[in-house]
C-alpha positions as semicolon CSV with decimal commas, in nm:
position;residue;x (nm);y (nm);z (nm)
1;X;6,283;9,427;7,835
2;X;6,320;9,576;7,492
3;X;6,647;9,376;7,366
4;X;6,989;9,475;7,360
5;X;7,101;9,817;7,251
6;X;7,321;9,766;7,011
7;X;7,639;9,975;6,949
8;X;7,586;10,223;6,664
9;X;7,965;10,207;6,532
10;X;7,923;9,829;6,472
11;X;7,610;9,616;6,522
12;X;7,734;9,291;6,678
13;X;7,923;9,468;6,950
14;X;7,801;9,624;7,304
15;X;7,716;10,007;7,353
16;X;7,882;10,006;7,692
17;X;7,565;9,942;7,905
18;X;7,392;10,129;8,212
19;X;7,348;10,486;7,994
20;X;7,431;10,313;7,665
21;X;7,076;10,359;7,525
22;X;7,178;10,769;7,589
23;X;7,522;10,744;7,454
24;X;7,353;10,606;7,142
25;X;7,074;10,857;7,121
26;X;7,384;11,133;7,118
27;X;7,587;10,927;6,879
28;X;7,293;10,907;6,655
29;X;7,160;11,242;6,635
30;X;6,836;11,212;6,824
31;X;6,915;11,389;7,115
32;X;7,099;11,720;7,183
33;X;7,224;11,557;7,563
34;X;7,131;11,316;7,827
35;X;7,212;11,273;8,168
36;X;7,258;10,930;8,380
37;X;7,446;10,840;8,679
38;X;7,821;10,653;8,749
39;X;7,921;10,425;9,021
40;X;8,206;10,202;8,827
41;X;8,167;10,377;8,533
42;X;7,792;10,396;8,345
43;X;7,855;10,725;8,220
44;X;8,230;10,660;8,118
45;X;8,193;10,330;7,974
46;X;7,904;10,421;7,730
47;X;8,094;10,753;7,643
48;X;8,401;10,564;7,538
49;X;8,273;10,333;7,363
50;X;7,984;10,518;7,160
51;X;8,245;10,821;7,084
52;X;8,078;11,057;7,292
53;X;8,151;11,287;7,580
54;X;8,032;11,108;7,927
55;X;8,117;11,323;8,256
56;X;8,143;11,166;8,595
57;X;8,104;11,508;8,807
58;X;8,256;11,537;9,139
59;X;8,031;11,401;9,441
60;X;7,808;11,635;9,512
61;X;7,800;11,867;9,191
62;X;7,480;11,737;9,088
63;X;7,226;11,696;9,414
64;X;7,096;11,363;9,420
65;X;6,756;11,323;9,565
66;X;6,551;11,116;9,707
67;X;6,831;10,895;9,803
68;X;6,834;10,596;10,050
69;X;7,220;10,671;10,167
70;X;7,223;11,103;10,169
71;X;7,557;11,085;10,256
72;X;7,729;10,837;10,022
73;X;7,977;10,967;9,768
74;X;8,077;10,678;9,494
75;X;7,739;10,697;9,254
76;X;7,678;11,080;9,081
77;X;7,491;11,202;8,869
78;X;7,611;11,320;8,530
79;X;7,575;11,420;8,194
80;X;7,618;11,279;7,820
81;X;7,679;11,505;7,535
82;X;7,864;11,462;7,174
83;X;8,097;11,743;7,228
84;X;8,254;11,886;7,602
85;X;8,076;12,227;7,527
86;X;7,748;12,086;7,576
87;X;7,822;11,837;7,872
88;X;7,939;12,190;8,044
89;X;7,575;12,335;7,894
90;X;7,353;12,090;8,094
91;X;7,554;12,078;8,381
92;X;7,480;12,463;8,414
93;X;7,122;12,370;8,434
94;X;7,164;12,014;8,670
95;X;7,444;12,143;8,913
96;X;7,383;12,360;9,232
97;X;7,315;12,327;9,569
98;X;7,025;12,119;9,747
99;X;6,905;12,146;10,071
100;X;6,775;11,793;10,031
101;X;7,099;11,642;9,982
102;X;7,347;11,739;10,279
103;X;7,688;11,656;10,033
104;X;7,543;11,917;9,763
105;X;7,850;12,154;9,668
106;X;7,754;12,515;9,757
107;X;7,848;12,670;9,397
108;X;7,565;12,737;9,098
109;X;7,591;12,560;8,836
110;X;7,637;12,884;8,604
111;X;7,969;12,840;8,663
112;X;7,993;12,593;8,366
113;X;7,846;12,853;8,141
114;X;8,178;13,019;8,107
115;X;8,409;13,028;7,829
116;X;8,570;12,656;7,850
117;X;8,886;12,834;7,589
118;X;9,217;12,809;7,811
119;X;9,605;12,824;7,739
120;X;9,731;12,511;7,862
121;X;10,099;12,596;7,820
122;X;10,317;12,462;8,062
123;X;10,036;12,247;8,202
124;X;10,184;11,934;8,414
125;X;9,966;11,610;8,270
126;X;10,046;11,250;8,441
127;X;10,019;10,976;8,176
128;X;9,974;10,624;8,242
129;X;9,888;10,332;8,013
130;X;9,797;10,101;8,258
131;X;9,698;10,267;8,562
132;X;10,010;10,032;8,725
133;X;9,974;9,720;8,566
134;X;9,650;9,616;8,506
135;X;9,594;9,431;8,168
136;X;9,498;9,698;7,884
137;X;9,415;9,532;7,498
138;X;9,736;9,634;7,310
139;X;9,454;9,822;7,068
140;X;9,356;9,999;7,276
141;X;9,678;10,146;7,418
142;X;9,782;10,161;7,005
143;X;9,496;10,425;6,958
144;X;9,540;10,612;7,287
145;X;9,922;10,704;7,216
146;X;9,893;10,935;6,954
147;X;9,676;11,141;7,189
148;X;10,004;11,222;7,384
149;X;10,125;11,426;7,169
150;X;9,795;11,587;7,131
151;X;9,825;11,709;7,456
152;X;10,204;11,836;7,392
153;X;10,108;12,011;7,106
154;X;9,854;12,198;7,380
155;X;10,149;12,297;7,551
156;X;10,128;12,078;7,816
157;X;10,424;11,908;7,974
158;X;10,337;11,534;7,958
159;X;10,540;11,268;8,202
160;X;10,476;10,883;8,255
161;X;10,327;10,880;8,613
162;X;10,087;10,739;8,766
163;X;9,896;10,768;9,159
164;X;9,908;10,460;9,370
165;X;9,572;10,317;9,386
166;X;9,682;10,032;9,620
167;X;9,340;9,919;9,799
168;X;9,086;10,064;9,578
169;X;8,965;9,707;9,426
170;X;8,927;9,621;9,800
171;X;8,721;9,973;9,902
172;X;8,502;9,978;9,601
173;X;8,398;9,646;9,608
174;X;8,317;9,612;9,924
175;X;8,129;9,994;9,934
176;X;7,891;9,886;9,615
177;X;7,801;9,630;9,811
178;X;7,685;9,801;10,111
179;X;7,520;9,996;9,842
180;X;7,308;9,712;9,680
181;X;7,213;9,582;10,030
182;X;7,040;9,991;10,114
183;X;6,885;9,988;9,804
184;X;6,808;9,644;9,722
185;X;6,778;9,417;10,044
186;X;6,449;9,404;10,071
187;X;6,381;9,311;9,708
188;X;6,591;9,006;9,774
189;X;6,376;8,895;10,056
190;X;6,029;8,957;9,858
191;X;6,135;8,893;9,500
192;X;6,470;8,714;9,453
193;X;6,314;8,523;9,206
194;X;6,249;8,856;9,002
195;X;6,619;8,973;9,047
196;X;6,901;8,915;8,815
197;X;7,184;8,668;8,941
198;X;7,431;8,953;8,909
199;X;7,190;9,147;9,159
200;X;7,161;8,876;9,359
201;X;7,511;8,850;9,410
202;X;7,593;9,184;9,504
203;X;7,314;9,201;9,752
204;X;7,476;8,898;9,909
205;X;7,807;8,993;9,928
206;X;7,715;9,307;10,113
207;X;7,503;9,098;10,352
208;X;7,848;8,883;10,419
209;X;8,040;9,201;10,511
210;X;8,086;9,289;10,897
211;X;8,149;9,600;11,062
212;X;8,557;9,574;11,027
213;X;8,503;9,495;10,637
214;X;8,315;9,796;10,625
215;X;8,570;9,970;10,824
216;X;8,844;9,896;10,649
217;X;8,749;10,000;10,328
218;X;8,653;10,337;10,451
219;X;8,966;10,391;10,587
220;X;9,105;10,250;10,273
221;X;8,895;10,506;10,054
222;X;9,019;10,813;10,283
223;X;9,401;10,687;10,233
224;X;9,330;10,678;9,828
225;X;9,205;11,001;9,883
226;X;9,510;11,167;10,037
227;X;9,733;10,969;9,799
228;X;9,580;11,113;9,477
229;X;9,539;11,460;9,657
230;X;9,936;11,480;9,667
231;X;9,982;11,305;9,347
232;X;9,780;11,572;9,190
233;X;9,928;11,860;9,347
234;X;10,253;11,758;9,115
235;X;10,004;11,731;8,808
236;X;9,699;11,917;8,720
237;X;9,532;11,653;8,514
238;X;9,545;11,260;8,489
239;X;9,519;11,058;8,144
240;X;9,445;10,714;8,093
241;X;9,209;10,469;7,884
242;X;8,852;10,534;7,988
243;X;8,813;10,140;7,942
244;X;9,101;9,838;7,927
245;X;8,889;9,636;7,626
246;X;8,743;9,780;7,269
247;X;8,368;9,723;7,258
248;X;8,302;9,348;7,288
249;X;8,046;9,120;7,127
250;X;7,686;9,219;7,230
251;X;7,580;8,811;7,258
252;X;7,894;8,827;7,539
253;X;7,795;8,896;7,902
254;X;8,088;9,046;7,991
255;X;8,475;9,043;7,966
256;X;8,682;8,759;8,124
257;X;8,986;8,775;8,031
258;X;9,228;9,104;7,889
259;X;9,567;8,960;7,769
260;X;9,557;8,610;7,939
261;X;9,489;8,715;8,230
262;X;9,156;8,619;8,386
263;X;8,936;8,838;8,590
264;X;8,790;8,784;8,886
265;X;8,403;8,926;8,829
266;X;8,191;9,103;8,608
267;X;8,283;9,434;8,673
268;X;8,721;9,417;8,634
269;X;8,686;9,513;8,264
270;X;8,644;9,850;8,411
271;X;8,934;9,901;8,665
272;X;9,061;10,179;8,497
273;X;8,739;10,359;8,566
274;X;8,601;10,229;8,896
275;X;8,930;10,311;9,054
276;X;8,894;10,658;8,983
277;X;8,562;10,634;9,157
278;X;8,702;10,586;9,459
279;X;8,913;10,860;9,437
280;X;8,631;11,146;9,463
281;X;8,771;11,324;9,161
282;X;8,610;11,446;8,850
283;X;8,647;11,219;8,504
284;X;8,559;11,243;8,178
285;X;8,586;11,027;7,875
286;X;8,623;11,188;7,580
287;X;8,660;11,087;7,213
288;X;8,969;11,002;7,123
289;X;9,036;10,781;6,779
290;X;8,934;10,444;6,646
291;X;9,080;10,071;6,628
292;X;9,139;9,934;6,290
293;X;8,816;9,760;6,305
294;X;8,637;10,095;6,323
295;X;8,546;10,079;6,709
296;X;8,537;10,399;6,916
297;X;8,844;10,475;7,163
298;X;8,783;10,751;7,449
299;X;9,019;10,918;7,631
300;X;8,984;10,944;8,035
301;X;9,102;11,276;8,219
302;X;9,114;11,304;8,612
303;X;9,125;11,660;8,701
304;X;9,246;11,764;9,106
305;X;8,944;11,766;9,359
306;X;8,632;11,924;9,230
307;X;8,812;12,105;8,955
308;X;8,510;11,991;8,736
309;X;8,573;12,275;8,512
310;X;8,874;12,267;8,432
311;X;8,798;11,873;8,319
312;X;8,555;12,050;8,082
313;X;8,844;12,309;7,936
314;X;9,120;12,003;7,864
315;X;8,864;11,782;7,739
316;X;8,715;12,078;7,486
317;X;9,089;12,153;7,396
318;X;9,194;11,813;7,321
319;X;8,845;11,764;7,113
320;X;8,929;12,059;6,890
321;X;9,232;11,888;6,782
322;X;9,150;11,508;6,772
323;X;8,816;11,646;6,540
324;X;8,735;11,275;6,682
325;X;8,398;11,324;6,808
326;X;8,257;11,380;6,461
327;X;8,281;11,065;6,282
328;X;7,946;10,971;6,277
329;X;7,845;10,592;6,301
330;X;7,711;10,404;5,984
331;X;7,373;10,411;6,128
332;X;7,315;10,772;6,138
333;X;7,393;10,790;5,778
């Protein structure tokens, strides 16, 4: 409606999308925080690549209401903020309970008022490059390796490891799209000439599904679940790119290809986030360094099942010693 938001670091690329007009706001000074909400990744993905803090709660941290699915899990609500200090201040003020939404979590949200200092010594952190082999830009995985030893010089004991995720391309796919036909099935019948084609064709491939799809994948999501319940009671914490590509050309639509190898749809860029959807458990990106072109680089962190907080504490520790999040862009100069 009003153009393209362009990313502030660099003017001919993309500011991530969904919450990127927020993420530039924050990255540009004219706005203390924002909030937004994440299904694949719309807090994540304009965190990362606008070098600023974007939190994807746990479900049912921040009551979502009105809502035309109560009891769905895989979109939250969120904040944005330049540092992880004040993503923890205005999620004191949006988290709580809800009687209006039945999968509100029962704790206040001045919980995330406290102190976010910690001693991480001896803290077990998985690290993974590739989340198992999907295709990563090597500049990205260049930027995000220094940050390793970040994290030992924390204290924390880092190992290569990574949860098995088998099925969760199948589950989210397949929810979202139960999702677009609740929210947006109607529309298509009354205004499909009004809708965007990538609307159109998530609406429809919900309205292909059949009950044993739809089955599936929920039995699919519960197995993830368990999976990165047990992974995680080895390691406290999870790290991995927040995104597999650097900021891409704003003129492009969307990714289609990391490394030679081609992807399937619009949203694959982003596997390294929408996987951890799926999951259930918390994820921040946070700033983490810059490709030689000057483009921002976050860092992703998984904590264990609603451990929201202690996201918050690694992410504010690692922060403190990356001093990435404040390299302003050009435009705020």
């Amino acid at each position: 409606m009003f153009g393209a938001t362009l990313n502030p670091y660099e003017l001919s690329r993309t500011c991530g999308g969904s919450s990127g007009g927020a993420a530039v706001a924050l990255a540009c000074g004219m706005l203390p925080f924002a909030d937004g909400s994440d299904l694949g990744a719309s807090l994540r993905n304009p965190g990362n690549f606008c070098n600023v803090v974007g939190f994807r709660p746990s479900p049912g941290r921040v009551p979502g209401w009105p809502a035309s699915d109560a009891w769905q899990t895989l979109t939250v609500i969120g904040p944005l903020a330049r540092t992880a200090a004040d993503c923890a201040l205005l999620l004191s003020a949006m988290a709580g309970p809800d009687a209006r939404d039945p999968t509100s979590i029962a704790e206040p949200g001045k919980i995330f008022l406290r102190n976010l200092d910690r001693d991480f010594r001896n803290t077990r952190i998985a690290w993974t490059r590739d989340l198992g082999g999907l295709p990563v830009e090597p500049e990205v995985t260049r930027v995000l390796e220094p940050c390793r030893r970040v994290l030992s010089s924390l204290g924390c004991t880092v190992e290569d490891a990574e949860p098995d995720l088998a099925g969760a391309e199948e589950a989210f796919h397949v929810l979202r799209a139960v999702g677009f036909v609740q929210k947006y099935g109607e529309l298509l019948k009354t205004q499909r000439d009004k809708l965007k084609a990538d609307v159109v064709w998530n609406i429809e491939q919900g309205l292909a599904l059949d009950g044993a799809r739809v089955a599936r994948a929920q039995a699919l999501r519960t197995r993830i679940f368990h999976r990165m319940r047990e992974f995680m009671q080895r390691y406290e914490f999870l790290c991995l790119p927040v995104n597999q590509v650097l900021p891409f050309p704003v003129t492009q639509p969307y990714v289609a290809e990391i490394n030679g190898v081609k992807l399937d749809n619009y949203l694959d860029w982003m596997k390294t986030c929408y996987f951890i959807t799926v999951t259930g458990h918390p994820a921040i990106s946070v700033p983490a360094g810059f490709s030689a072109e000057g483009l921002p680089v976050g860092l992703q962190i998984v904590g264990r099942y609603r451990d929201d907080f202690g996201v918050l504490q690694l992410a504010h520790a690692f922060e403190a010693q990356t001093q990435a999040w404040k390299r302003r862009p050009p435009a705020a100069e």
